[in-house]
C-alpha positions, -999 to 999 in steps of 0.1 A, spaced: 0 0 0 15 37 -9 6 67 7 1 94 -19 14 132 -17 45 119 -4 64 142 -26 60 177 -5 90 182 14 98 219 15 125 221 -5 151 197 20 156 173 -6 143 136 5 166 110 15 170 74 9 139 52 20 141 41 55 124 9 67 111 1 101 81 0 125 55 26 137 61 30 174 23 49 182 23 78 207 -10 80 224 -6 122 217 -18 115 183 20 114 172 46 85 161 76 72 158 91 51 131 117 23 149 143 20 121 161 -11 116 195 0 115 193 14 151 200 45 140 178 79 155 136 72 154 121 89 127 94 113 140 59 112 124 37 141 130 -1 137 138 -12 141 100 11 113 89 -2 89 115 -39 90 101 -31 62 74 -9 40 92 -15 24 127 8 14 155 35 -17 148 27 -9 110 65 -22 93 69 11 67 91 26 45 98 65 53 120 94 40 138 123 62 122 154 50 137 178 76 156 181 108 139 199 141 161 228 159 177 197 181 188 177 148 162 150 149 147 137 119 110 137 110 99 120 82 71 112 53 56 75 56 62 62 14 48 27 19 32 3 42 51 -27 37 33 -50 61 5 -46 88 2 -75 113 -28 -91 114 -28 -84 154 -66 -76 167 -75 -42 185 -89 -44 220 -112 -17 234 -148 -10 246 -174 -7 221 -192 26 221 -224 40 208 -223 80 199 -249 96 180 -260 68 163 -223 59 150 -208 21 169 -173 26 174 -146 10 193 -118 30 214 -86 6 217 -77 0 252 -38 10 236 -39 46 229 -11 40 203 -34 34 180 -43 66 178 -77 66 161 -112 49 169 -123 19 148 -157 25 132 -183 -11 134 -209 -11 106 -241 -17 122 -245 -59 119 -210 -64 125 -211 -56 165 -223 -94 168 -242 -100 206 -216 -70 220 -234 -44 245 -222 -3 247 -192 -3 277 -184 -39 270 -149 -46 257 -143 -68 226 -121 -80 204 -116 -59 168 -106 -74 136 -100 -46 108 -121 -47 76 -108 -14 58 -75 2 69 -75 38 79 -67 65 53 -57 100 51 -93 108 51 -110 81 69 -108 64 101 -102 24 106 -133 -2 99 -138 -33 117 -160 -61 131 -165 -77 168 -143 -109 165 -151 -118 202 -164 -107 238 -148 -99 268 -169 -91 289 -173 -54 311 -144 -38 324 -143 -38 360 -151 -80 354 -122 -100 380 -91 -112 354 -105 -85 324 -68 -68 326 -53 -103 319 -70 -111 292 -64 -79 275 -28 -83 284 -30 -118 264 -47 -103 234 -27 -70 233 7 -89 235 -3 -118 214 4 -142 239 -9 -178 233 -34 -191 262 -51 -220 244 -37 -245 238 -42 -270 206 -68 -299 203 -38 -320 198 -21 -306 225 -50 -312 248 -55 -349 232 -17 -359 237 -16 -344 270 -47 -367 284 -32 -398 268 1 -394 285 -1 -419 321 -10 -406 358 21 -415 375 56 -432 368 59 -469 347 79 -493 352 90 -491 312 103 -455 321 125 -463 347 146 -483 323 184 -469 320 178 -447 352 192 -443 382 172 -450 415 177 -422 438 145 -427 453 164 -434 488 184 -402 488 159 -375 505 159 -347 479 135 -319 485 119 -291 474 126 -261 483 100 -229 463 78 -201 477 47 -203 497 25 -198 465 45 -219 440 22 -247 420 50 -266 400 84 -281 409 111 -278 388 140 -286 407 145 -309 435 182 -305 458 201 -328 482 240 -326 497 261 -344 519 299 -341 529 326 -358 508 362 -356 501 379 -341 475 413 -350 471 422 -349 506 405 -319 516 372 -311 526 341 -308 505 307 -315 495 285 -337 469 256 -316 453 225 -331 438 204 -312 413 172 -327 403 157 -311 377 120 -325 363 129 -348 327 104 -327 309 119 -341 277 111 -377 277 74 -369 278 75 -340 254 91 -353 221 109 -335 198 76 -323 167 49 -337 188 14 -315 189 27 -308 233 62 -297 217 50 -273 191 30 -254 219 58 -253 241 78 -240 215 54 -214 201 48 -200 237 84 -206 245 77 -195 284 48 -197 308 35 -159 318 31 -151 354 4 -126 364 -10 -119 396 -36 -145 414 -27 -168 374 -3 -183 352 -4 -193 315 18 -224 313 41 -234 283 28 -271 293 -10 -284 301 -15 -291 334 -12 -326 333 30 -324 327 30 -286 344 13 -293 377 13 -338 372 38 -356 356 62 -334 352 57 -315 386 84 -330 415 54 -334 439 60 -347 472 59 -386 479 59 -397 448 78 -412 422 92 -386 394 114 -390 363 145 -366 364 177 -352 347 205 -348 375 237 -327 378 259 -344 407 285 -322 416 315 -325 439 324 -293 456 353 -280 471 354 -262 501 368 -233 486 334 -232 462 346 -244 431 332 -275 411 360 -301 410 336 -327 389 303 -337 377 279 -356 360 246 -359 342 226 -385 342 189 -393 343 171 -405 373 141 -415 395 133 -396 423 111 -392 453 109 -360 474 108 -364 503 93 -330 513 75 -300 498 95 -272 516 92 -230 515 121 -206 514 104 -195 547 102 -229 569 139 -240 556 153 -204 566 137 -208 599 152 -241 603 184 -228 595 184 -198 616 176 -221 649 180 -260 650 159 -265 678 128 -245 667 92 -260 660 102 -259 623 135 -277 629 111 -306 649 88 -309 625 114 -319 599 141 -336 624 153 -361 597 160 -336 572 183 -310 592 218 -322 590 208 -319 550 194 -284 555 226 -276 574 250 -293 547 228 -274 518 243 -242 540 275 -250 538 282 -258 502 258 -226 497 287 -204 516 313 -222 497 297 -212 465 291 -180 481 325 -178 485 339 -184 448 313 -160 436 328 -132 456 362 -141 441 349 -142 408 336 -107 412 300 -119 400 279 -86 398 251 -89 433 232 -57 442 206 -56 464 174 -48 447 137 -45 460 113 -65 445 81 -66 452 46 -92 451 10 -78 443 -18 -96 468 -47 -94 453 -86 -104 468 -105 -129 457 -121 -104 429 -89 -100 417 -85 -65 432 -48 -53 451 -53 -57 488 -16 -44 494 19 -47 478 47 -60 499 86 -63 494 99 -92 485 126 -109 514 153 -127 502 169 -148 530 193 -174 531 172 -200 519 162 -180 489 201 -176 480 206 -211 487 187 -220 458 198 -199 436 234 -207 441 228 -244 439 208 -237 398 240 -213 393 263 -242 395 241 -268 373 238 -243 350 273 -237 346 278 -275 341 252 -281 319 267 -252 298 300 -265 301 288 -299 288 275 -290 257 310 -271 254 331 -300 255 304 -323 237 313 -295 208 273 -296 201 254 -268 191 227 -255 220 212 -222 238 239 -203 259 220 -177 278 246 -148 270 251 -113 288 274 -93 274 291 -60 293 280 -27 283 279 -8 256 305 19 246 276 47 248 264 30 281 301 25 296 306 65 284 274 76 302 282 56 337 316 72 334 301 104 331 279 99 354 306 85 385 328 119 376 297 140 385 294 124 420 327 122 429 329 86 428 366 77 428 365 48 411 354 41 369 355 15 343 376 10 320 372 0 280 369 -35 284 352 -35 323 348 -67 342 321 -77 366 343 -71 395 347 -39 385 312 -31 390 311 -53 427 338 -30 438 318 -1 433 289 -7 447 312 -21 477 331 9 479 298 36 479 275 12 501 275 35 530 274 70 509 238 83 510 235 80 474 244 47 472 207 34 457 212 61 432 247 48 423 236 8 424 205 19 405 228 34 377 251 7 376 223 -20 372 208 5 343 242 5 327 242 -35 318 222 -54 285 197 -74 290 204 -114 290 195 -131 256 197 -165 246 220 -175 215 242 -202 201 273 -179 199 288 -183 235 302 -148 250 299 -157 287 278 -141 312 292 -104 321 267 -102 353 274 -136 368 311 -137 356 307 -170 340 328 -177 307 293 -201 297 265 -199 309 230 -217 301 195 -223 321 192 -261 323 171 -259 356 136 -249 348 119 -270 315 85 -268 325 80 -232 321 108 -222 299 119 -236 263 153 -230 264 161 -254 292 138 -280 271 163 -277 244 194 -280 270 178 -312 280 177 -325 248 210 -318 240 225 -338 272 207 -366 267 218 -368 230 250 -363 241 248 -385 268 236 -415 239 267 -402 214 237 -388 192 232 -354 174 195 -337 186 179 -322 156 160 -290 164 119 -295 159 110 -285 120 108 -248 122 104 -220 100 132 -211 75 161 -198 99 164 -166 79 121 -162 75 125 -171 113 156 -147 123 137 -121 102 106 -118 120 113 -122 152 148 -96 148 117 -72 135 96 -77 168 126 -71 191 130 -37 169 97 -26 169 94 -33 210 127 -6 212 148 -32 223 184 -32 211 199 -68 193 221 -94 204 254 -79 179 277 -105 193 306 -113 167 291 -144 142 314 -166 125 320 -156 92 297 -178 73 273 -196 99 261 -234 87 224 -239 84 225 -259 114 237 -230 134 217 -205 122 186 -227 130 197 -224 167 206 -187 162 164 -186 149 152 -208 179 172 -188 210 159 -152 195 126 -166 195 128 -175 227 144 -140 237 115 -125 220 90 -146 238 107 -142 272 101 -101 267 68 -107 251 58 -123 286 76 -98 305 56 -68 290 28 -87 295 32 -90 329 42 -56 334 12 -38 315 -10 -61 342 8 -48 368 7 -14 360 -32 -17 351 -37 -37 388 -17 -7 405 -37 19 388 -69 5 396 -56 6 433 -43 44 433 -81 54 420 -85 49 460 -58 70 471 -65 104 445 -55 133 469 -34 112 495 -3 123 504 30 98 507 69 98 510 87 86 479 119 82 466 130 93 430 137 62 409 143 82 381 150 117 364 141 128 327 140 157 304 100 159 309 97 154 353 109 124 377 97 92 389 92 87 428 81 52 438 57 57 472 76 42 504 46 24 517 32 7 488 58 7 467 37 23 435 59 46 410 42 78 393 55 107 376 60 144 386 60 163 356 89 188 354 54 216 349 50 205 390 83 214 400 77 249 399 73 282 385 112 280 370 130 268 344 146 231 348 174 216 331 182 175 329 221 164 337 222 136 315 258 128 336 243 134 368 206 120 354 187 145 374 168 178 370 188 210 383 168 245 391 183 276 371 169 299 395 172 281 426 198 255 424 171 228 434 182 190 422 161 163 418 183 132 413 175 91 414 174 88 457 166 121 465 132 119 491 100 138 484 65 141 499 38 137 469 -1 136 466 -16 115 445 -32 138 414 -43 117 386 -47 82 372 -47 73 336 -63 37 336 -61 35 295 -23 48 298 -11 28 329 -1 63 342 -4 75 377 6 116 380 21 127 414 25 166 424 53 178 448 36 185 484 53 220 493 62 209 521 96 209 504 95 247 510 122 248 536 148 227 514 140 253 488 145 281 502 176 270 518 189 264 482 175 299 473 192 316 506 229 297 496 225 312 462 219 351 478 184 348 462 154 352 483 119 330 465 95 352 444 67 364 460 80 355 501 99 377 521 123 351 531 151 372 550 186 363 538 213 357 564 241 386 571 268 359 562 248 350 524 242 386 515 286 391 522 292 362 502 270 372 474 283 405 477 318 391 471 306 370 447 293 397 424 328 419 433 340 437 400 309 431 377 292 466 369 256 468 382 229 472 353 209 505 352 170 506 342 186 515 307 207 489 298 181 466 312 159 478 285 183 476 260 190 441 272 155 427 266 154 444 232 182 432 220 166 394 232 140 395 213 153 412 181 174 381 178 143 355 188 125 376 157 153 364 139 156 329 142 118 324 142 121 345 104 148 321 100 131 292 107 100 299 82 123 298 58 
């Protein structure tokens, strides 16, 4: 499809065509995302009216704005997904019409009269298009399905599944296989397997966890001469129900994750393998892939082995009870489970050992807040609460870490191709702007060109105790990529692992399917073929597109010169999978933010103490200290002067008054507005900030417009001294002054006409 009258361009000359995706502003405006990475193209209102939001286009620069950024002329849809519109059906003046839920869209979709199907007015449904918009017309569709009213329990999540495209149903074959698959472990499948059903793994997950991927178990052992420890890693054998091409498998694969949402969860397997079969239930018989691992006591792994197994856990254990256990032997916790606490207390050890090698590895570990919605049974927030990682917690997770190095070091020396989850170090524009940034606050310590993970430890060690220091952790998290998963090994910069995979958690994520897959075949001296996909290229294509259009930034690591089919098949499946993995995690986030904004229509005009998360050009972020909610003051509510952003100190500096507003500085705030449709809560400053600012004011010999604040003897000398030497203005000159201002705004504005 062209757009005609793409040939006006004022006289700038156009340049080359430009292909990429139309990133919709809910202002009416848009952006196009271009595929070489280079500066979004920005589409004025008038040249959004034929295209729509995630619309792949070709574009030409017609002119540059006063800051040099391009805005261009839309020359040709090249694609429009055939992704539905969610929003509530309206009836004005006699005209059906629906307004999508994502403003941007930017335009309403008109319904022909028959084609609103059993739909009422306020209920929101599900939009195919039937005309595209045009210059001079809006969008035409039909009601494709139902969803019910708005304020309905679970509405938001099933939005969220529509608007992100996520798959929540599975196949009829899917659902056939699954119910033919047995209740409980055969005798056939324990064939070739180890019994470990005498060895009391257990499992160890959170209060409100429904599926059991991993199972753990250590005792002491020698190593050499010295002390150390045997680790067992049990992880659920996923794979020998879930065969490669089967109707279960092609699921799994097209969802590639399961989505977690508050009060549900949308499961890469059916519930028969998810929360059954595959599920390492207490007191009963399960199949399993294990890593055993010997451990020194210095925290390093001196051997392992996979292999697979039967298990039977002997418990169903909580971060909660196993911390309590461990933080007093004698308790009610520790009696309940007497049997298992020498295991519990051996689990601690080789936890501290690997604790240990971690620190001397200089793995990156910053304590971060994280938080859990509780909701009602209507689906509704009753509070959110921090998340509390204790021991038992980072037990866990140290005892995956070192599986997951193993299985990736496996595949390594098997020399067979697989999924490395890779995280490479910063960026040069990244590294630049936390340089910057350290200068500004007088850090002592920087990274170099080619940092290492310890270098970023050592900060955070070194400011812990400066009053800054979330600000500082909070820039150095920001400064890192985000984790993808690829064929092409480059070690994990975070975790300061030269490979790294995820091997530990096949039930809800594909990846570790795949790693599964790959042991056992090269466990049997085999080759695993990777499930009939698309064309790698067709597949690389698409998905390379979606990560583009979503803003986010490609996996560039450096690709053998001419990759074999075989690889780039793998390259194709792990960017899927990275694709997915965000796909969920938007997902989960636009629920989030819909659940929290919902709960702040309660609190409009309450007032709260907040930290600033974050500072930009247009206001700051302050997430509320009691329930843990972010909003935005605009920079219009910071007052009645003019403020400036400090891209190397990221916060928002007062000409006038020398106010800053940086990531940790605390604020008082009153709830002002909430955008349900945006996801947007709006915060204004509470003056009660008046004191701070007129303390910056009094430092600066100024006293605040409009108050009589008296200026100390000692300010008015040193502004006095301050202004030594410079010749005071008379009335005249002042004049002259503001003439002369505004003869030369006259100018540029003639200029720019021209």
């Amino acid at each position: 499809m062209y757009i005609k009258n793409v040939e006006r361009n004022n006289g700038t000359g156009l340049l080359d065509e430009i292909e990429g995706v139309i990133q919709g502003h809910r202002d009416g405006h848009g952006y196009v995302v271009r595929d070489d990475g280079e500066a979004d193209i920005y589409l004025p209102p008038n040249e959004m009216r034929a295209v729509l939001h995630r619309d792949r286009v070709r574009a030409r620069i017609v002119r540059h704005d006063r800051k040099g950024r391009p805005e261009g002329r839309v020359v040709e849809i090249v694609e429009r997904p055939p992704h539905p519109i969610i929003g509530r059906l309206l009836h004005e003046s006699g005209v059906w019409l629906v307004a999508p839920e994502d403003k941007r869209y930017g335009q309403d979709v008109l319904i022909p009269k028959g084609a609103t199907g059993t739909a009422k007015p306020g209920q929101v449904v599900v939009v195919e298009l039937t005309e595209p918009p045009s210059l001079y017309g809006q969008p035409v569709g039909r009601v494709k399905e139902v969803l019910g009213e708005i304020d309905d329990p679970g509405m938001e999540i099933e939005i969220a599944v529509r608007k992100y495209g996520v798959p929540h149903e599975f196949s009829e074959g899917c659902i056939a296989q699954a119910r033919s698959l047995p209740d409980k472990v055969r005798p056939a499948d324990r064939k070739k397997r180890v019994d470990l059903t005498d060895v009391p793994l257990v499992t160890i997950d959170g209060e409100d966890a429904r599926d059991f991927d991993d199972a753990v178990y250590c005792e002491p052992a020698k190593v050499g001469r010295a002390k150390g420890w045997r680790l067992l890693v049990a992880i659920a054998d996923v794979s020998h129900y879930v065969e490669t091409g089967s109707a279960i498998d092609i699921d799994a694969y097209d969802r590639a994750t399961s989505v977690y949402f508050p009060r549900r969860v949308i499961p890469m397997l059916p519930e028969k393998l998810s929360n059954g079969l595959c599920s390492l239930n207490p007191e009963v018989d399960r199949l399993c892939m294990v890593c055993d691992m010997l451990v020194t006591a210095g925290g390093d792994i001196h051997a392992y082995q996979f292999y697979p197994a039967v298990m039977y856990s002997h418990a169903r254990m909580t971060y909660t009870e196993v911390a309590a256990i461990l933080a007093n032997t004698r308790g009610p916790e520790a009696i309940k489970r007497k049997n298992l606490v020498p295991h519990f207390l051996n689990l601690h050890d080789v936890f501290r050992a690997l604790l240990k090698a971690r620190n001397v590895r200089g793995a990156v570990d910053f304590e971060t807040t994280e938080t859990q919605i509780v909701c009602d049974e209507n689906g509704r927030i009753e509070q959110i609460v921090p998340r509390t990682r204790n021991d038992a917690h980072k037990l866990i997770e140290e005892a995956m870490l070192a599986a997951n190095v193993c299985a990736a070091d496996f595949i390594q020396q098997g020399e067979h191709p697989g999924v490395y989850r890779v995280h490479e170090g910063p960026t040069p524009e990244k590294r630049e702007l936390l340089r910057n940034y350290l200068k500004a606050l007088g850090v002592g310590m920087t990274i170099g060109e080619d940092p290492k993970p310890g270098d970023f430890q050592k900060i955070a060690e070194a400011t812990k105790d400066r009053p800054d220091s979330q600000q500082i952790h909070t820039m150095l998290l920001r400064s890192m990529q985000q984790a993808i998963y690829t064929p092409i090994n480059s070690g994990h910069f975070g975790l300061a692992y030269d490979a790294y995979t995820h091997f530990t958690s096949p039930i809800r994520r594909y990846p570790d399917l795949l790693v599964h897959r790959v042991i056992k075949a090269i466990l049997a001296g085999e080759r695993y073929q990777l499930p009939v996909l698309p064309t790698p290229g067709e597949a690389h294509e698409k998905l390379a597109r979606r990560l583009a259009g979503q803003g986010k930034t490609l996996h560039k690591a450096k690709k053998p010169p001419a990759p074999s089919r075989e690889v780039q098949a793998w390259e194709a499946a792990g960017l899927h999978c990275s694709a997915n993995e965000r796909r969920a995690d938007e997902a989960s986030r636009d629920v989030e933010a819909w659940l929290k904004c919902k709960f702040m229509r309660d609190h409009l005009g309450e007032e709260y103490s907040g930290t600033v998360t974050a500072a930009t050009s247009f206001g700051i972020f302050v997430t509320l200290d009691a329930l843990y909610v972010e909003g935005l003051v605009h920079i219009t509510e910071l007052g009645g002067e003019y403020f400036k952003f400090d891209e190397a100190r990221q916060e928002l500096r007062g000409e006038r008054t020398g106010i800053r507003y940086a990531i940790g500085t605390r604020l008082r705030v009153q709830v002002s507005r909430v955008d349900l449709d945006g996801r947007k809560i709006d915060f204004r400053l509470v003056r009660e900030d008046e004191d701070f600012m007129a303390r910056a004011m009094k430092d600066k010999g100024v006293a605040p417009r409009g108050e009589g604040v008296p200026v100390k003897a000692s300010t008015k000398r040193a502004a006095k001294k301050a202004a030594a030497g410079k010749k005071a203005k008379s009335p005249l000159d002042t004049v002259k002054s503001v003439a002369k201002k505004a003869a030369a705004k006259a100018r540029t504005v003639r200029k720019s006409r021209r």
